[in-house]
C-alpha positions in Angstrom: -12.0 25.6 0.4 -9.3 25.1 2.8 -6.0 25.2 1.9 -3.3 23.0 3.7 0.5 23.0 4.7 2.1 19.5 3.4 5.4 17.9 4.0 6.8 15.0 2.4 9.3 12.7 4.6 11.4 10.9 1.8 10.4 13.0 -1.2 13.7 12.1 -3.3 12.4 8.3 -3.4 10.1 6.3 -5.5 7.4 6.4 -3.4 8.0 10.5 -2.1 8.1 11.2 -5.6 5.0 9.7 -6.0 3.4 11.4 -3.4 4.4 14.4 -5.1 2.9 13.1 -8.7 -0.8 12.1 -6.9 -0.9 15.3 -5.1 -0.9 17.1 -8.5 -3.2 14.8 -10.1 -5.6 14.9 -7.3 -5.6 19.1 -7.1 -5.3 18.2 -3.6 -5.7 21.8 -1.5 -2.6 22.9 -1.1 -1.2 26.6 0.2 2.6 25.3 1.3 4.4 22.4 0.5 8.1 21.2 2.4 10.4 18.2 1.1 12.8 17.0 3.4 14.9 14.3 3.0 18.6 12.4 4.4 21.6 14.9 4.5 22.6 12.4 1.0 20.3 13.9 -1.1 19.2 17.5 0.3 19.5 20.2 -1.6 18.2 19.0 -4.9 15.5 20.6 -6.6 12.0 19.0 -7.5 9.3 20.2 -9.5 5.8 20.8 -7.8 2.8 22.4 -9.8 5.8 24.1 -11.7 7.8 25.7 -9.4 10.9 24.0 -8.2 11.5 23.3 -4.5 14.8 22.8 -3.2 14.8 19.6 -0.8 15.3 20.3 3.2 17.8 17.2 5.3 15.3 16.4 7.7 16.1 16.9 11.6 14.2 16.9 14.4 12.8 20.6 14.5 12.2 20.4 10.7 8.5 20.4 11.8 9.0 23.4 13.7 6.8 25.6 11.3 3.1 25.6 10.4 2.4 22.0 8.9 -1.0 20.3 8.6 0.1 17.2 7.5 3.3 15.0 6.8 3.3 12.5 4.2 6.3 9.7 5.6 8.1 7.9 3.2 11.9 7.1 4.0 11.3 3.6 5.8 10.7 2.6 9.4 13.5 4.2 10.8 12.9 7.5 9.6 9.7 7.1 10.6 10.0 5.9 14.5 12.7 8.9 14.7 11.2 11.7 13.6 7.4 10.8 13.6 7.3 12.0 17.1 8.7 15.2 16.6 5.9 15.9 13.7 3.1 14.7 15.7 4.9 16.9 18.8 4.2 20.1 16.8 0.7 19.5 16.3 1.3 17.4 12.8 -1.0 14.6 11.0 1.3 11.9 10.2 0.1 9.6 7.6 3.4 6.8 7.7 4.2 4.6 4.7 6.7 2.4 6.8 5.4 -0.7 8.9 6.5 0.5 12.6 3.0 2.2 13.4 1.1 -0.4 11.9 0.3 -2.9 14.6 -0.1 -0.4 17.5 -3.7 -0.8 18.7 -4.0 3.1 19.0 -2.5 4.1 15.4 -5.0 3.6 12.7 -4.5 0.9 9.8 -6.4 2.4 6.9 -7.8 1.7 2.8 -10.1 4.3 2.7 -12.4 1.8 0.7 -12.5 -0.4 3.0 -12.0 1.6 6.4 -12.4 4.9 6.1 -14.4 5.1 9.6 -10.9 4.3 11.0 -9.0 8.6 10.4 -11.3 9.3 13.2 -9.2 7.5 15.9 -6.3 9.2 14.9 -4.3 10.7 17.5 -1.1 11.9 15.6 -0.3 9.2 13.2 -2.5 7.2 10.4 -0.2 4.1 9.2 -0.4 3.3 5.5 -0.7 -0.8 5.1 1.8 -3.2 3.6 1.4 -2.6 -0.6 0.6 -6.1 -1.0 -2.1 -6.3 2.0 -4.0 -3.0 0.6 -4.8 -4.3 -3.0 -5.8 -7.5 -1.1 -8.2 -6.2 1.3 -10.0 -4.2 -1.3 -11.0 -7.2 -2.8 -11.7 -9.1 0.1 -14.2 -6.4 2.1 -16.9 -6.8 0.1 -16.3 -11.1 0.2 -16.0 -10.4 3.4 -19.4 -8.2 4.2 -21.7 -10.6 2.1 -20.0 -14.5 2.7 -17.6 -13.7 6.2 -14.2 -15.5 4.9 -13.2 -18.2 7.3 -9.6 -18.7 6.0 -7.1 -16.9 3.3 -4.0 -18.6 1.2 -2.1 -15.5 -0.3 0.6 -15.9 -2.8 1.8 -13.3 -3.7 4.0 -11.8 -7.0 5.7 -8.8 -6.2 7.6 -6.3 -8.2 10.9 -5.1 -7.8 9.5 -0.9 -7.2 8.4 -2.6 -3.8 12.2 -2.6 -2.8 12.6 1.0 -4.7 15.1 2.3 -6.7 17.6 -0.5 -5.4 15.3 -3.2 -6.3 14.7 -1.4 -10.0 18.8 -1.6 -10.4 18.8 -5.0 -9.6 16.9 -5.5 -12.0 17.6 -3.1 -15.0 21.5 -3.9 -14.2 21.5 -7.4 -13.4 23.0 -6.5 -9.5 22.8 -8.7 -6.8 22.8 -5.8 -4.4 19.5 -5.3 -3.2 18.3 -8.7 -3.0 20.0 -11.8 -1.5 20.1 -13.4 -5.2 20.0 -12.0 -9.0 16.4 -11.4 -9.9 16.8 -11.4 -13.7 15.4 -14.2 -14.7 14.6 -15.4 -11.5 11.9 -15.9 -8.7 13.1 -15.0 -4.9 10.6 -16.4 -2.4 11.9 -14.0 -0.1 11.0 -10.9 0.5 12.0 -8.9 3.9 13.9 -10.7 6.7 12.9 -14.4 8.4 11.4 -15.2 11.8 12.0 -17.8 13.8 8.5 -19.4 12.7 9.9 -19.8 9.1 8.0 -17.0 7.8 9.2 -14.0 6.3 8.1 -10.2 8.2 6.7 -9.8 4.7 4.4 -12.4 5.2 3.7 -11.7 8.7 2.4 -8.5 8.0 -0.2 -9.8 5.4 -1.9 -11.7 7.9 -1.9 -9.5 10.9 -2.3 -6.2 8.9 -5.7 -8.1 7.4 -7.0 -9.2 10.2 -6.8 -5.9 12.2 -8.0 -4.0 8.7 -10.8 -6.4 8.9 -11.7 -6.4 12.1 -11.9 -10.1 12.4 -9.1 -11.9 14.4 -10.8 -15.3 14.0 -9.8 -15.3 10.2 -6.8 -18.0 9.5 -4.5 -16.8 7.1 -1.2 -18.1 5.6 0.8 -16.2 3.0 3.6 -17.0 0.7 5.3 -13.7 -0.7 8.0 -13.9 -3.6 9.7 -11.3 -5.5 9.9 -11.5 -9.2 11.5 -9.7 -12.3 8.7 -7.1 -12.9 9.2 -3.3 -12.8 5.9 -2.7 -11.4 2.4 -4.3 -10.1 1.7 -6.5 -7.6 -0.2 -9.3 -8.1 -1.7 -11.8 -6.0 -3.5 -15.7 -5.7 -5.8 -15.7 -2.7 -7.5 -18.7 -1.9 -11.0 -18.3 0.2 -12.8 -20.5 2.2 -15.9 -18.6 2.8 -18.8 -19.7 5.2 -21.5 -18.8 3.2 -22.5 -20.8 0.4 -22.4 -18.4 -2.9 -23.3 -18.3 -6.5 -20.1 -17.2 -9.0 -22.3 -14.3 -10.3 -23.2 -13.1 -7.0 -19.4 -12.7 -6.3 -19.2 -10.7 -9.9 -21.4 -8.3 -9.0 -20.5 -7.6 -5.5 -17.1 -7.3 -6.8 -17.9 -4.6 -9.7 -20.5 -2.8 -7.2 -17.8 -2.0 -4.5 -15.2 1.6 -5.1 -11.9 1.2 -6.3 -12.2 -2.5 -8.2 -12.7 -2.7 -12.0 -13.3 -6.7 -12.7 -11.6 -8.0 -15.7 -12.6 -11.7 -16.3 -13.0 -12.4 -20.1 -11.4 -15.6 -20.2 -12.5 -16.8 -23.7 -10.9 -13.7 -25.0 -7.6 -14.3 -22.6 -8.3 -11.3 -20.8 -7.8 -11.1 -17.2 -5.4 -8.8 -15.0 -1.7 -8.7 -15.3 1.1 -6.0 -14.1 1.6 -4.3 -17.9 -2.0 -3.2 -18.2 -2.5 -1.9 -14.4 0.8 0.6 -13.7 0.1 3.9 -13.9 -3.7 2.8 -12.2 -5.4 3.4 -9.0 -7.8 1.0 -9.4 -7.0 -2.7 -8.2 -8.1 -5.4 -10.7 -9.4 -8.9 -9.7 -9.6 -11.5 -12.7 -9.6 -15.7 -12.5 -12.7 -15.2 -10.1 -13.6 -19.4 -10.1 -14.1 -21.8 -7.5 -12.0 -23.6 -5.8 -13.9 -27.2 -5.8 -11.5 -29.2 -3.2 -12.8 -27.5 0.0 -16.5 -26.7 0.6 -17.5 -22.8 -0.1 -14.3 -22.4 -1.8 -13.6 -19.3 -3.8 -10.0 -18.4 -5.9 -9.1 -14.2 -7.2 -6.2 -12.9 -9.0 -5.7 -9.7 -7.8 -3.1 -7.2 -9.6 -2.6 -3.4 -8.5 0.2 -0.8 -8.9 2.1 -1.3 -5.6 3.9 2.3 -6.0 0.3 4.3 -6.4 -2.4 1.9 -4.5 -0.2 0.2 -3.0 1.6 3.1 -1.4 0.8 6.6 -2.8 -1.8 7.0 -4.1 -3.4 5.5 -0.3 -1.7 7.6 1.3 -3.5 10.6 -0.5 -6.4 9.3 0.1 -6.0 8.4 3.6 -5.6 12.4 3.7 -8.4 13.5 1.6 -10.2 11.6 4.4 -8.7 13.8 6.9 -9.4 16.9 5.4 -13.3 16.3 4.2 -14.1 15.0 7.9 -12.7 18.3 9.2 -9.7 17.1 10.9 
């Protein structure tokens, strides 16, 4: 098989460092492999495979060399500076950040949801929103069998979604990264506000699902707050659904489709939660019940590991997609 030339954009942060982690546990084919990063941290050494690799400050002819594929994960403006320069030199851009997202011509992409969508890449693949990816996995199949007329999200999202400075706040008890102290607390907050009162947080639940979806006529609303959890996502949506259904239909189309493991056992108290799903790839939907005040009404608790699924581990597989359709 094919071996490929790999960067990682950002590989001194949480999520970079978990690129690094999937790559290995994947065997992904591999013949070079380049780390860049800010001036800050260059020059420090990471383990890959067991060799070290001494960590490149990226610039703008960094890409200037034979590379297949960049994995970017050092936030948006990282990302809508250097991207081009990548994609310039002939580089697959798979971006972690939410600049490329909305752009009609760069692709959105869950590979179990999507995966048609690698083939309309021309340069750049974005990576969704960590909350919006665990979501849509859960909602496709819904989605295929019952077409979802309307979505209330509420999400409950860990501090490793704001990276390391979110994990200080927490560990530390710091009011540095967030706007308030999240020991102990709830912060119904979560990026910066718009004029409309929501948060770009929220904003990029519903539009990212819609377009990942393909269905523009959905109404969606979305609350997102942070709280005092290392890591895992979770998430209450709320589904009005225009098909009538039967709760064990919805079981089985659930456990049928790739990438969700159903845990519902609620006479035994077992259903998904943040402890048991770190470290997983999978994304876990529980409470499955529903919701009797609206006609066709269905609730989900949906938890996943926001630094793998929700960001790495996606990404990798947004690239294994690439590479086993040839591109």
């Amino acid at each position: 098989m094919r071996k490929y030339n790999v960067a990682v954009v950002g590989a001194t942060g949480l999520v970079g460092g978990t690129i690094l982690k999937i790559l290995e546990e994947r065997d992904f084919p591999i013949e070079n492999i380049y780390l860049f990063s800010s001036k800050k941290s260059a020059g420090k050494a990471l383990e890959f495979r067991g060799r070290e690799y001494v960590v490149e400050e990226l610039k703008e002819d960094s890409f200037a060399r034979d590379i297949d594929l960049a994995f970017f994960a050092a936030g948006g403006s990282v990302s809508e500076r250097y991207a081009k320069y990548a994609v310039k030199e002939g580089v697959m851009v798979i971006d972690n950040s939410s600049i490329f997202r909305m752009d009609k011509d760069v692709p959105l992409v869950v590979p179990e949801v999507n995966p048609e969508e690698v083939e309309k890449g021309k340069g750049i693949i974005s990576n969704p929103n960590c909350s919006t990816i665990q979501s849509v996995v859960a909602l496709k199949p819904i989605h295929d069998r019952y077409k979802i007329k309307r979505i209330i999200f509420s999400t409950y999202q860990a501090v490793s979604g704001s990276g390391l400075a979110g994990l200080r706040d927490l560990e530390e008890g710091l009011v540095e990264c967030y706007p308030h102290k999240i020991q102990g607390n709830v912060i119904p907050h979560i990026d910066s506000f718009l004029d409309n009162g929501y948060s770009k947080e929220e904003m990029k639940m519903i539009e990212e699902t819609r377009k990942i979806l393909k269905d523009d006529s959905i109404r969606i609303t979305a609350t997102t707050v942070r709280i005092p959890v290392k890591y895992g996502h979770s998430v209450s949506i709320n589904l009005e659904l225009e098909k009538p259904f039967q709760l064990e239909d919805v079981y089985k189309v659930l456990e049928e489709f790739e990438g969700i493991i159903v845990k519902d056992d609620l006479s035994n108290n077992i259903y998904p939660m943040p402890l048991d799903v770190a470290g997983s790839d999978e994304v876990y939907v529980g409470r499955i019940r529903r919701d009797y005040s609206v006609e066709n009404g269905l609730n989900l608790w949906v938890v996943a590991d926001n630094i793998r699924k929700g960001a790495a581990t996606n990404a990798v597989q947004i690239a294994e997609l690439l590479i086993y359709k040839g591109k």
